[in-house]
N, C-alpha and C positions, 0 to 999 in steps of 0.2 A: 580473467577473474582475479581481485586480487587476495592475497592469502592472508588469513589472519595471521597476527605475530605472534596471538597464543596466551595460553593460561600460564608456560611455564615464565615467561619474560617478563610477562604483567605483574606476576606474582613474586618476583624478584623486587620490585616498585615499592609494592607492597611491606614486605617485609622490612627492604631499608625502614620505610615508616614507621611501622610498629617498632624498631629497633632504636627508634627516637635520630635515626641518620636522614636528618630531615633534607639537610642543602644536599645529598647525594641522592635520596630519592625524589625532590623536584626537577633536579638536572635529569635523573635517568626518565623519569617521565613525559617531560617536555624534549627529550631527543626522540623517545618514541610517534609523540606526536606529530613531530616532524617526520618521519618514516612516511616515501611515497605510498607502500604498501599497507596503508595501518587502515583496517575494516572501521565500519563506525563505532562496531561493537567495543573493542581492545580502545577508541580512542574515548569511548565515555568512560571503561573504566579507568582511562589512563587519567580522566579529569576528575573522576569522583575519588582517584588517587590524590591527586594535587587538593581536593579541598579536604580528604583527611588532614595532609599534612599541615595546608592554611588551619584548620578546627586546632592541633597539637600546637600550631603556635599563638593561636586565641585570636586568629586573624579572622574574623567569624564573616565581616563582608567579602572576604576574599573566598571561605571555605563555602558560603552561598553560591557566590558566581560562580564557583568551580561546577558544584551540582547542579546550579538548573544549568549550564552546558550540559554537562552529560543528560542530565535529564530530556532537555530535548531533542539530542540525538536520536535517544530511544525512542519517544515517543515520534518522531519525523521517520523513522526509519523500520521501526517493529513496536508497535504499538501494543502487539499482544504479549510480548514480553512482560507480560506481569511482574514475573520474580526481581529484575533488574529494577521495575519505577518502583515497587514495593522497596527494595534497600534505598535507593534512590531518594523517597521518601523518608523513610525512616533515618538516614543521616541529618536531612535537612529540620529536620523534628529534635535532631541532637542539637542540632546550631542553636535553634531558636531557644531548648530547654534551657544551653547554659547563657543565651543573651535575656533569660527573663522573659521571653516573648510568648506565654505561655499557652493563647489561646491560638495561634501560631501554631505552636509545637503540638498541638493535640490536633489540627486540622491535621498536618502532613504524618503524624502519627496515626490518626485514624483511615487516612488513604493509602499507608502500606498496609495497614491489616484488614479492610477491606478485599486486598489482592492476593492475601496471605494461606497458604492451610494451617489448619490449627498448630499440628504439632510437629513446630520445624526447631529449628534453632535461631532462625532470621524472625519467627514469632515471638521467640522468648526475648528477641535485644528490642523490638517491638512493644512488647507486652512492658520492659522494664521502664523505657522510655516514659510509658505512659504512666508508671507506678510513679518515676518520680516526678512528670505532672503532677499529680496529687498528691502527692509530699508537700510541694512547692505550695499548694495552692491550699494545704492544711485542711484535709480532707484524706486523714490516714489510714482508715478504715478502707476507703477504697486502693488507697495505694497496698495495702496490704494484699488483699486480693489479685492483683496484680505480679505482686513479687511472689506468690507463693503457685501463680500460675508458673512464671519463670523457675523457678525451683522444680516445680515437676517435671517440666519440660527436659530442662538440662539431665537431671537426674535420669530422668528415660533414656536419654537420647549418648549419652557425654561418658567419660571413663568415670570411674568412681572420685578419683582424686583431681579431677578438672580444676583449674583456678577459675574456670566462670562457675561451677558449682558454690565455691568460698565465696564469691563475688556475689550470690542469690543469695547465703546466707549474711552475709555482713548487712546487705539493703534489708532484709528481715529484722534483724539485730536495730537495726536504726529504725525502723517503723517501732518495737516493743520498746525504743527508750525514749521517742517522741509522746508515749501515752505513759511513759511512766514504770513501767512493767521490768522495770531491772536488772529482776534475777533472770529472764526470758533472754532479755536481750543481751545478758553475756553472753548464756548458755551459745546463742547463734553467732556472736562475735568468738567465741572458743574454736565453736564449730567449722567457723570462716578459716579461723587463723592457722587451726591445724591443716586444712586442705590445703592454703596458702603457701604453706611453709613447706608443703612437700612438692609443691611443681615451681616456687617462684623464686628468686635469688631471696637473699634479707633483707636487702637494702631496695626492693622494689617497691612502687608505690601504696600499688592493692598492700603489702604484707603491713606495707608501714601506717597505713591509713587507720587497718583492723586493731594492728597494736594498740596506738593513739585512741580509739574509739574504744578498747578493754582498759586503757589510764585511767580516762576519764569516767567510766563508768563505777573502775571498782573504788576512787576516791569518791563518787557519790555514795556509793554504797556502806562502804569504812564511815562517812560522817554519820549517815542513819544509824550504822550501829553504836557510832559513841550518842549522839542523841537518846537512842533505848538506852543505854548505861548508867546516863545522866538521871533521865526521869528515873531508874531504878532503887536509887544512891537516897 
């Protein structure tokens, strides 16, 4: 029988990626791949690894092929593995959302949450998915819905100062400044930015995004007010 290599070695993989150590973690994952002993399990996530790191370098046919490999391991191998085609899905739903492919993204988005329970955390990056579907597709009403499912979620589930909590508020923030709503959607970009600022370096993306998205808003806001000034005068 052979032995898994394991959640801690995999997760090693992982991290490199998320740490943006991208040529270190394709090499460590394609050494693992190659391991005689590597179960099917550890080698789909070792490829839904490699198409992370394809998606961080915007290589989105490469981070495809990565997934449905894994994907079909799983399904050839333990089909009832829900929770693994559920992420599975839901990556491939991220590829499509940032290639544009929108009705795409909403098929393989709705086939992880078909496999999903309500209130996980793999629902919420699910449920977000889908939020900015309709973003995309200008229909913000529903994406709204959506990202404020994800805000409960996390909130339930998450420490109080999460940066995926800032991360549900900042996609809020941007829903109330797509309708117009201003003072709402500082309020959520303050809110982002303070929870941000206490788990993330400063010079991180998310911090910097949120920043950028409170410029622009309080210079809209500053012009309205000299507007009122003017008509006052």
């Amino acid at each position: 029988v052979k032995e898994d290599i394991g959640d801690g070695l995999i997760g090693l993989g992982y991290l490199l990626a998320r740490q943006r150590k991208l040529d270190k973690g394709r090499q460590y994952f394609q050494q693992l791949i190659n391991e005689s002993s590597i179960s099917y399990f550890d080698a789909a996530q070792c490829y839904q690894g490699l198409g992370s790191i394809a998606f961080y370098e915007e290589s989105y046919d490469d981070a495809l092929a990565y997934y449905q490999q894994a994907l079909k391991l799983i399904e050839k191998n333990n089909s009832d593995d829900k929770n693994s085609i559920a992420s599975i899905n839901r990556c491939i739903a991220e590829v499509y959302l940032w290639m544009n492919e929108l009705d795409l993204a909403y098929d393989h988005a709705n086939e992880a949450k078909s496999l999903l329970s309500d209130n996980t955390l793999e629902m919420a990056r699910v449920y977000s998915i889908i939020g900015h579907i309709y973003r995309q597709r200008k229909e913000p009403y529903f994406a709204h819905d959506y990202y404020e499912k994800v805000l409960d979620i996390r909130i339930s589930l998450l420490p109080e100062n999460h940066s995926d909590i800032g991360i549900a508020y900042n996609n809020i923030g941007a829903f109330y400044s797509d309708i117009g709503e201003y003072e709402l959607a500082l309020e959520h970009f303050l809110n982002s930015l303070s929870i941000k600022e206490k788990t993330l370096p400063r010079d991180h993306a998310d911090v910097q995004e949120t920043e950028s998205n409170i410029r622009v808003l309080q210079q809209i806001l500053d012009a309205d007010d000299e507007q009122v000034s003017d008509g006052d005068q």
